[in-house]
C-alpha positions as CSV (number, residue, x, y, z in Angstrom):
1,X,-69.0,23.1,13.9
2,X,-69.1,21.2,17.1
3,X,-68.1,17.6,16.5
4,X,-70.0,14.8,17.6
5,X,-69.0,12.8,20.7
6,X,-68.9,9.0,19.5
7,X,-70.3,5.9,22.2
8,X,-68.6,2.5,21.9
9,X,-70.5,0.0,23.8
10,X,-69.1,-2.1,25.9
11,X,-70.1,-5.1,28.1
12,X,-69.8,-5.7,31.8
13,X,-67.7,-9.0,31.4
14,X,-65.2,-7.0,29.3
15,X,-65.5,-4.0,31.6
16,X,-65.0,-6.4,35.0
17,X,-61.5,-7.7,33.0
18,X,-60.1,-4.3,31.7
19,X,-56.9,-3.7,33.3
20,X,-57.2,-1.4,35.6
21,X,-54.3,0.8,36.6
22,X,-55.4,3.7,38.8
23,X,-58.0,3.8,41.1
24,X,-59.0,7.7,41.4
25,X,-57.9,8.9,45.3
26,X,-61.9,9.5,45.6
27,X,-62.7,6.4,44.9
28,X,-61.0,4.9,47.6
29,X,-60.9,7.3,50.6
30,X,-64.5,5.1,51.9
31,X,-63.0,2.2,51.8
32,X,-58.9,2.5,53.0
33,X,-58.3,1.8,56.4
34,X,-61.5,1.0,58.1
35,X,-63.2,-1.5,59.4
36,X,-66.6,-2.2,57.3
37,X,-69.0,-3.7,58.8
38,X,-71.3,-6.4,56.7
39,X,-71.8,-9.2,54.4
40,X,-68.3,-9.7,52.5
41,X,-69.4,-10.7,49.6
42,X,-71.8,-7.7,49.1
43,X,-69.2,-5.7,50.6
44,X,-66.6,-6.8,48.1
45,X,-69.4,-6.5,44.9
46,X,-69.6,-2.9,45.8
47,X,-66.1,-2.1,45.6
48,X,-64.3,-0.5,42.5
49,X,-63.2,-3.7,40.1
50,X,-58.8,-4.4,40.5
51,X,-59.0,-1.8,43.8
52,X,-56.9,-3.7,46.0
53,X,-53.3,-5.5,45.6
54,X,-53.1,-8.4,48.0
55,X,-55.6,-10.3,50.1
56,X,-55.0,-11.9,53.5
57,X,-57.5,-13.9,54.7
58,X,-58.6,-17.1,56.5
59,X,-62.5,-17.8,56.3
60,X,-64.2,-20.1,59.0
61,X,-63.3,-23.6,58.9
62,X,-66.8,-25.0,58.9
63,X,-64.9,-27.1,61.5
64,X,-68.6,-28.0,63.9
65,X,-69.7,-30.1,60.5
66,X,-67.8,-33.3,61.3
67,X,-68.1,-36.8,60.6
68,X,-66.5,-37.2,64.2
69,X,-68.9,-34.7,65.7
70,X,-66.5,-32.0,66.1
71,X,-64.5,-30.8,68.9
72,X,-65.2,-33.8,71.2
73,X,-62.9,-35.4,73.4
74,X,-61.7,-39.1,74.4
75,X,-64.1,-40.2,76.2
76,X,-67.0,-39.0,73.3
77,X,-68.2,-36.2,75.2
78,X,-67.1,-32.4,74.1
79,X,-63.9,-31.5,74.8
80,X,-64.3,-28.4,77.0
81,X,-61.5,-26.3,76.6
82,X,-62.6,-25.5,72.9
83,X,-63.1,-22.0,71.4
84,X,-64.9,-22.8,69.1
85,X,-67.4,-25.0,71.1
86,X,-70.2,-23.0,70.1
87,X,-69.2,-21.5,67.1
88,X,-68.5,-17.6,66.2
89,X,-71.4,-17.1,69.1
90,X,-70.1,-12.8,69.0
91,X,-71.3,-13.4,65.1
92,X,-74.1,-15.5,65.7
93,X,-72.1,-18.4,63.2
94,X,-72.3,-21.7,64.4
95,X,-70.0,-22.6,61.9
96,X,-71.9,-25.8,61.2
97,X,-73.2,-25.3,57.5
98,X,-74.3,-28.5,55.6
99,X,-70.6,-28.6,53.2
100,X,-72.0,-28.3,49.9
101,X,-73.7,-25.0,51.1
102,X,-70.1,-24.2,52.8
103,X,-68.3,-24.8,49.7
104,X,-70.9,-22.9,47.3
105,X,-70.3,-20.0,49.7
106,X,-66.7,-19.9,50.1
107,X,-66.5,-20.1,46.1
108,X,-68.6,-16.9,46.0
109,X,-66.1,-15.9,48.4
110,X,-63.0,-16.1,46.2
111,X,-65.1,-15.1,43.2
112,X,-65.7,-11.8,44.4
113,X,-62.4,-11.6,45.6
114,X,-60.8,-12.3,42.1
115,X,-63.0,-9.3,41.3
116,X,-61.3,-6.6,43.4
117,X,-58.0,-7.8,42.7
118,X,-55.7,-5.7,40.2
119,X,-54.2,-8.3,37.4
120,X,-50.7,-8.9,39.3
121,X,-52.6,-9.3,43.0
122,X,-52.7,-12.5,44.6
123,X,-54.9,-14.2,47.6
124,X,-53.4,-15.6,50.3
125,X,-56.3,-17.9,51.4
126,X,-55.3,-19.7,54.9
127,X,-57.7,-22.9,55.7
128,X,-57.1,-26.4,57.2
129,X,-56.7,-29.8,56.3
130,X,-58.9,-32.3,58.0
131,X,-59.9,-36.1,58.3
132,X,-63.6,-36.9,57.3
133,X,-64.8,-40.0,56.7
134,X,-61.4,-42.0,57.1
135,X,-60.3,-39.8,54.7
136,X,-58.4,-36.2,53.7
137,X,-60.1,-33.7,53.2
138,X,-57.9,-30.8,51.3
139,X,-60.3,-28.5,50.3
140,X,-59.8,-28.9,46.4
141,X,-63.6,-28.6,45.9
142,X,-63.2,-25.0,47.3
143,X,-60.1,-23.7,45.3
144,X,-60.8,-25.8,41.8
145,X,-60.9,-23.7,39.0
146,X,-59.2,-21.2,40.9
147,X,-55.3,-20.0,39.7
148,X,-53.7,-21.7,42.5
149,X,-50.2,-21.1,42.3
150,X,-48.7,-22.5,45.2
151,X,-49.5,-24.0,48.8
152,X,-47.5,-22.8,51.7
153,X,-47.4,-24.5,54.8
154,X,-48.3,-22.8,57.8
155,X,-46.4,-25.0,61.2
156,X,-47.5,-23.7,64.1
157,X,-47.7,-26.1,67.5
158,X,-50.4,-29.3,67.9
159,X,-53.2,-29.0,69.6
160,X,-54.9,-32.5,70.8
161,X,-55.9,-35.9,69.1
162,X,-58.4,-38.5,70.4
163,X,-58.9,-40.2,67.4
164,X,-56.3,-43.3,67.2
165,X,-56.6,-43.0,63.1
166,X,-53.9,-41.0,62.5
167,X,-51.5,-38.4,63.8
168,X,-51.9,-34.9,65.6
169,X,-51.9,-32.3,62.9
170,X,-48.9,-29.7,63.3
171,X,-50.4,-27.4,59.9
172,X,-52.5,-25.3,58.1
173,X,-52.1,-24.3,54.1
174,X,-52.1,-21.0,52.7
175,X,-53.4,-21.2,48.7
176,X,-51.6,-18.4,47.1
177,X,-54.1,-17.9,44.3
178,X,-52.8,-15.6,41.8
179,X,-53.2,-13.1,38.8
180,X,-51.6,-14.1,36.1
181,X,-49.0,-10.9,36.4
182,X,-48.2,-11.8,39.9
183,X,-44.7,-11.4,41.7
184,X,-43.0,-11.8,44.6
185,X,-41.1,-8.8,46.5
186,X,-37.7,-8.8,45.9
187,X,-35.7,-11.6,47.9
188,X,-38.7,-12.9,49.0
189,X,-38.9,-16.1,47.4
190,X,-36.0,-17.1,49.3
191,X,-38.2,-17.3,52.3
192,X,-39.3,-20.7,51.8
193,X,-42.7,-22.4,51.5
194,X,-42.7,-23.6,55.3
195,X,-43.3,-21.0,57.9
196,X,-43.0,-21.9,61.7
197,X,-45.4,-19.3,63.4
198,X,-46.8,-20.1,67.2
199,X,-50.8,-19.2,67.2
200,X,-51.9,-15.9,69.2
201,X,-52.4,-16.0,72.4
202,X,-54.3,-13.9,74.8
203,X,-57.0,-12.8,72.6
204,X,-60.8,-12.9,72.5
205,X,-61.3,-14.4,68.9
206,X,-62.0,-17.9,69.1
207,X,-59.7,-18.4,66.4
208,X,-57.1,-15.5,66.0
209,X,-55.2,-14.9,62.6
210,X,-51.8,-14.5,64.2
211,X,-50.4,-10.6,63.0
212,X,-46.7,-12.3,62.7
213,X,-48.5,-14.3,59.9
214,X,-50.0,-11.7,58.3
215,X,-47.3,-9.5,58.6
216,X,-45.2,-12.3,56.8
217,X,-47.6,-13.0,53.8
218,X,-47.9,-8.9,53.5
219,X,-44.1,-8.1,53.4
220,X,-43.7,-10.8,50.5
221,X,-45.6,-8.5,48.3
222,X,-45.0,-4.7,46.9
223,X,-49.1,-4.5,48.0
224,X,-49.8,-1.0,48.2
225,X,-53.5,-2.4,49.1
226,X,-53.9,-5.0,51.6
227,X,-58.0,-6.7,52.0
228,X,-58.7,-9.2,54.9
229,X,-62.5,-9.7,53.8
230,X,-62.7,-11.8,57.6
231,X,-61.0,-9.4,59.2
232,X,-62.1,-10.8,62.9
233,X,-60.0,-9.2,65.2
234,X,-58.2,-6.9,62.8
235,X,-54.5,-9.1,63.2
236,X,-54.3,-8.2,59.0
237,X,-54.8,-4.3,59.6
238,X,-52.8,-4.5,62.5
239,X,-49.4,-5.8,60.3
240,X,-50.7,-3.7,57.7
241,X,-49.9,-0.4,59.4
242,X,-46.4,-2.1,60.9
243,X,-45.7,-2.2,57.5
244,X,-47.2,1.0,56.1
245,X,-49.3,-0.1,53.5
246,X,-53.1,0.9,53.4
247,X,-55.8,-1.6,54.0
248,X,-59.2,-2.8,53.9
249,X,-60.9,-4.8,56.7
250,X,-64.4,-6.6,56.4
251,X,-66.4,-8.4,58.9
252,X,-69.9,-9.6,59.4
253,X,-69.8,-9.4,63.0
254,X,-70.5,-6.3,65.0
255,X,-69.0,-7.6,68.4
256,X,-66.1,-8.6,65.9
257,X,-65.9,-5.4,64.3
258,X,-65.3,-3.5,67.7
259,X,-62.9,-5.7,68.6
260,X,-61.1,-5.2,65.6
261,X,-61.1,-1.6,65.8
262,X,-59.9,-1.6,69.6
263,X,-57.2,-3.7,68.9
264,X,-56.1,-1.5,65.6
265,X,-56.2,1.4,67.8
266,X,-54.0,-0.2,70.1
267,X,-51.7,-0.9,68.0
268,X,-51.3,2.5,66.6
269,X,-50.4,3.8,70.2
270,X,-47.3,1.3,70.1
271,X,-46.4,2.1,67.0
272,X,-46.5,5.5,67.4
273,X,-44.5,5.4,70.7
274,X,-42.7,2.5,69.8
C-alpha cells in the first residue's frame, strides 16, 4: 500500500527566517555576475531568501535636501565645480527627496537587504555625516532598529567648506550591520576601524565608490557572494572579480548600468593580462 505523503504548513515569516544553507546552482546562475538593471528593492524582493554573503554598498546621500541649500559656495551662489549639481541627471535622481520620504526609502532599502542575506552575512552600508540645522546629522533614523555592529571610518581627503560653523569634513562611516553569526576573515580584525582611502578619480559617476574600498570591505569577509544593490559604476564588481568571488550588481539607471558593464569589462582585460 502506497503511503500517504504528509503537508506541514508553514508561514512565510518562518519560511523568510529558516536558515538557509545552499542555494541550488539553478537558482543562482540569473542572478551571479551581472549587472541587473531596475528598481533595487523589487530587484532584491525577487531574489532567493539568504542568497548572498556580503553586501557592499553606498546609497545616494540625499545630499541636494539641505538646510544650507546644498552644494553652494562662499559667496551664496552654487558652487560650480560640483558633481552632483544636478543630481544623478544619467538616472534622472535629483537626489533631493523630502527626508522623511528619504529615510522611509532607504529603511526599505536595508529591509530587503536583511532579506537576501544568509544568517552570518553582514552589510557594509557607506553614507555621510552632515551638519543640518546647526546640528549633526548621523543618520541613526536610517540604521535604528537595525543590528549595527560597528562603524568604520572611511578618511579619504577634504573637499571645501564655506560655512564658518565648523570644520571641513575629512570622513564618511561605513555601518557594518550584521547577522547575528557574522565573522570576520581571518586576521582581518587587525585591520583597524580607520581606513585612509583617496576618492576615484577620473571617472564619469558623479560620486564614484572607490574599488580599493570595496576591495577592502570584500577581502575582510570569506563572502563567497558579494551584492552592491547601487552598483553605479560597477567599482564593487570590479574588486569582486580581483578577488575571485561571485557577485551581484543592481542599478536603477540605464546610462549607469552601461557604464558599469564597460568598466567591468575593462577590468577583466587587465586582469586577464595582468
Amino acid at each position: 500500500m502506497k503511503e500517504k505523503s504528509t503537508f506541514t504548513p508553514i508561514d512565510m515569516d518562518d519560511l523568510l527566517t529558516a536558515a538557509v544553507k545552499h542555494i541550488p546552482d539553478r537558482l543562482m546562475s540569473h542572478w551571479l555576475n551581472k549587472v541587473h538593471c531596475g528598481d533595487c528593492v523589487d530587484i532584491m524582493n525577487q531574489m532567493p531568501v539568504g542568497s548572498v554573503d556580503v553586501i557592499v554598498t553606498s546609497p545616494p546621500y540625499n545630499i541636494r535636501n539641505s538646510t544650507g541649500g546644498g552644494l553652494r559656495n562662499g559667496s551664496g551662489g552654487k558652487w560650480e565645480n560640483a558633481a552632483l549639481l544636478n543630481g544623478y541627471a544619467e538616472a534622472n535622481y535629483d537626489d533631493a527627496m523630502p527626508h522623511d520620504k528619504y529615510v522611509e526609502w532607504q529603511r526599505q532599502c536595508l529591509t530587503a537587504m536583511m532579506r537576501v542575506l544568509t544568517d552570518d552575512g553582514a552589510i557594509f552600508y557607506n553614507h555621510k555625516w552632515r551638519v543640518q540645522g546647526g546640528l549633526l546629522q548621523e543618520r541613526s533614523d536610517i540604521v535604528s532598529g537595525f543590528p549595527v555592529r560597528q562603524i568604520i571610518i572611511w578618511q579619504r581627503d577634504g573637499g571645501f567648506n564655506f560655512n564658518p560653523g565648523y570644520f571641513v569634513p575629512t570622513y564618511e562611516v561605513i555601518y557594518l550591520i550584521c547577522k547575528p553569526d557574522f565573522k570576520l576573515a581571518p586576521k582581518a580584525n587587525g585591520v583597524g576601524d580607520v581606513w585612509r582611502i583617496s576618492q576615484e578619480a577620473n571617472n564619469p559617476h558623479p560620486a564614484p565608490f572607490p574599488v580599493e574600498l570595496a576591495q577592502r570591505c570584500i577581502e575582510s569577509t570569506t563572502a563567497r557572494v558579494v551584492c552592491d544593490p547601487f552598483i553605479g559604476s560597477g567599482s564593487t564588481a570590479i574588486a569582486a572579480e580581483a578577488l575571485r568571488r561571485e557577485w551581484i550588481g543592481i542599478e536603477v539607471s540605464k546610462d549607469y548600468c552601461k557604464l558599469a558593464n564597460e568598466r567591468i569589462q575593462a577590468a577583466r582585460k587587465l586582469l586577464k593580462h595582468g
